[in-house]
N, C-alpha and C positions, 0 to 999 in steps of 0.2 A: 393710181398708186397701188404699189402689191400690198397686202396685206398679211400681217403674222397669224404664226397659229394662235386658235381661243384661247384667252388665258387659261380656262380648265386644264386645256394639254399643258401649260408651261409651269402648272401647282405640280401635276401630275408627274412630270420629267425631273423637276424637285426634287420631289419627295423618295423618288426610285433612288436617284443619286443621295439621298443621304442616307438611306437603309446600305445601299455599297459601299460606302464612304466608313458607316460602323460596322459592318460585318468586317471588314477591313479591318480598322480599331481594334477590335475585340475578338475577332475571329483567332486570331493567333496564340493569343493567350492563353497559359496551362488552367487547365480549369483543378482549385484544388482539394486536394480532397480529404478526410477525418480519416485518420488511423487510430485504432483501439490498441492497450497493449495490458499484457496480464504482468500479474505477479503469480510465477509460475513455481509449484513443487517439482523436483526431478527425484520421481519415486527410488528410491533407494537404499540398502541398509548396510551400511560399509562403516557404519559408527558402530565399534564392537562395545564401547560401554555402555547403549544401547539394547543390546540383545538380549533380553533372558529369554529361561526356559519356562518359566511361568509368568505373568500378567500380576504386578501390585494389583490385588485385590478390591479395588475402591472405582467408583463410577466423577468420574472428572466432567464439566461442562466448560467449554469455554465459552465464552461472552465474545461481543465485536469491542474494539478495542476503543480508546475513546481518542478525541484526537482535535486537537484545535481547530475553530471557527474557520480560520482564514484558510487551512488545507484541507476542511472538508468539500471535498470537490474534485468528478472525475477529470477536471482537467490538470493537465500534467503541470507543475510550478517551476518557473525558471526564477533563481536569485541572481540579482547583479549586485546587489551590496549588503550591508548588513540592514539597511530599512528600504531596501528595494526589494518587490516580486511584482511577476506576473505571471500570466496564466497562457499556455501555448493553445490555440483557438483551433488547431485543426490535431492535435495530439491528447488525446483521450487514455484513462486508464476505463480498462473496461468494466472494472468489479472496484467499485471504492477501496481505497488503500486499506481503510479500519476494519474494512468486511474481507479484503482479500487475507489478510496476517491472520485473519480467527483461524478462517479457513483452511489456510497452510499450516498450522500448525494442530489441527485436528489430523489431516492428514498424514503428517508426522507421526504423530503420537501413536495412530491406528496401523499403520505400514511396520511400527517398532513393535506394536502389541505392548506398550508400556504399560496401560491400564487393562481392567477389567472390560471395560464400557466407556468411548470417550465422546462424546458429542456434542453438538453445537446447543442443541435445547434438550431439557426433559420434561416431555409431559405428564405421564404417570410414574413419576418416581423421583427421589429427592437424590440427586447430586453428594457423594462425600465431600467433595474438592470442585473449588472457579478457581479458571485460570482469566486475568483478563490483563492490560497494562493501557500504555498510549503511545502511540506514534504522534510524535513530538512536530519533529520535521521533515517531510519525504519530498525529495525537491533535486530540482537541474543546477550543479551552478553553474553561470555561463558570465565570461568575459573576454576580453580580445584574445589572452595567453593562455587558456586554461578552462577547461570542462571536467565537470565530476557526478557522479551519484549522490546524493546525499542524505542519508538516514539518520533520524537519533530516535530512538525508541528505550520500551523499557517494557520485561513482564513480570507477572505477580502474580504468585500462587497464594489462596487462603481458604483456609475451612470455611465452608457453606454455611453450616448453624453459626459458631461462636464469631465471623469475618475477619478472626485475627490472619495476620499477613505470614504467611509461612518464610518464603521465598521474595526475591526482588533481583532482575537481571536488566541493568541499565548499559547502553552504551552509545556511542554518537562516532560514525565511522563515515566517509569518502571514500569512492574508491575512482580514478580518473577516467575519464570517460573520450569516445574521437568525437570533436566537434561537430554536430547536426544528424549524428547516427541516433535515432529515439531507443532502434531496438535492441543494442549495445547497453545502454544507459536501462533499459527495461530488467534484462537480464543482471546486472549489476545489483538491481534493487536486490531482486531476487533474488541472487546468492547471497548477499547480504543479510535477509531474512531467514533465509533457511540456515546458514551455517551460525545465526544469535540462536537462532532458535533451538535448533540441537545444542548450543554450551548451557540453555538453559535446562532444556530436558534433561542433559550429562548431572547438573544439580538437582534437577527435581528426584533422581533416581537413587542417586546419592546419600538425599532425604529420608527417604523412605528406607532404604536398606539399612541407615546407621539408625533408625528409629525414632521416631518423633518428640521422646523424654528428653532427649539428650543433644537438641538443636533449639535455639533460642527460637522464642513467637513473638512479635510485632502487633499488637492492635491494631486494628484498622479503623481510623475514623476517629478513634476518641481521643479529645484534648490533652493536650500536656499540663497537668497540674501548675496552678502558679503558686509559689512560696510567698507569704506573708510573712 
């Protein structure tokens, strides 16, 4: 009677076939991959109330801005409803939202020569004026009819010693976005941010020029009196 080959050959001839069998499988497959994207300044000075010939006199810091729990984090947030999100796994912001917004708008402010001195931190030397606020909600929204950017932020100018609130520039904007383009929706943020940010600097300036006696101050932080 013939005999087959040793079982060792027929584990062996197995096991070759099923590594063919998954290369197969999975060989085809796009392998995928993380994209970064910035919140980008586009250096420029085309804002003429903007422009002086001299620098307001005072050394500005801005702070990072503060910014809820659930959107601190460089992945990028898609909303589907109003108590719906989630988080795109391969779509990365490359500089945290609250760290990118400080940062663009130091920028700003330096590119215009608004202040004296405008910086992100001071070490030897005390700040006249924080600029800081909160990016509320920075997010995709996404549904079967409809894509958009989605921003609501707010900034706040106040004196360093006394912390009363000089300034306050809130707003909560869309702008439509083409479905599954990241880098579309990137740029969106970003004019977004840059063009609050100049209507807020257009007030900071404003401020300053018509003179600080003569514009109301906000407290910051202290309680509202209760009547008995």
């Amino acid at each position: 009677m013939r005999k087959g080959p040793p079982l060792r050959l027929k584990h062996a001839a197995l096991a070759l076939t099923s590594c063919f069998l998954l290369a197969g499988c999975f060989g085809s497959k796009k392998q995928l991959e993380t994209s970064y994207y910035l919140i980008e300044f586009v250096s420029s000075r085309s804002n003429p109330k903007l422009i002086r010939e001299t620098p307001i006199p005072y050394k500005v810091q801005v702070l990072n801005f503060k910014i809820p729990r659930s959107y601190d984090s460089i992945r990028i947030i898609a909303r589907y409803s109003s108590h719906q999100i989630d988080y795109f796994r391969y779509s990365l912001w490359a500089v945290r939202p609250y760290v990118a917004v400080a940062d663009l708008l130091v920028q700003q402010i330096n590119t215009y020569h608004i202040f004296k001195d405008c910086q992100r931190e001071f070490l030897d030397e005390r700040p006249n004026y924080e600029i800081s606020g909160e990016v509320s909600q920075i997010e995709r929204f996404e549904s079967a009819s409809y894509s958009a950017a989605h921003l609501k932020m707010e900034y706040v100018l106040y004196d360093f010693d006394t912390r009363d609130i000089l300034l306050r520039h809130k707003f909560d904007r869309e702008v439509a976005v083409p479905a599954g383009n990241m880098s579309i929706f990137a740029k969106a943020v970003s004019d977004m941010v840059q063009e609050e940010s100049e209507t807020f600097l257009v007030d900071v300036v404003a401020y300053f020029d018509a003179g600080m006696d003569t514009l109301k101050v906000e407290p910051m932080g202290l309680p509202t009196p209760i009547e008995r």
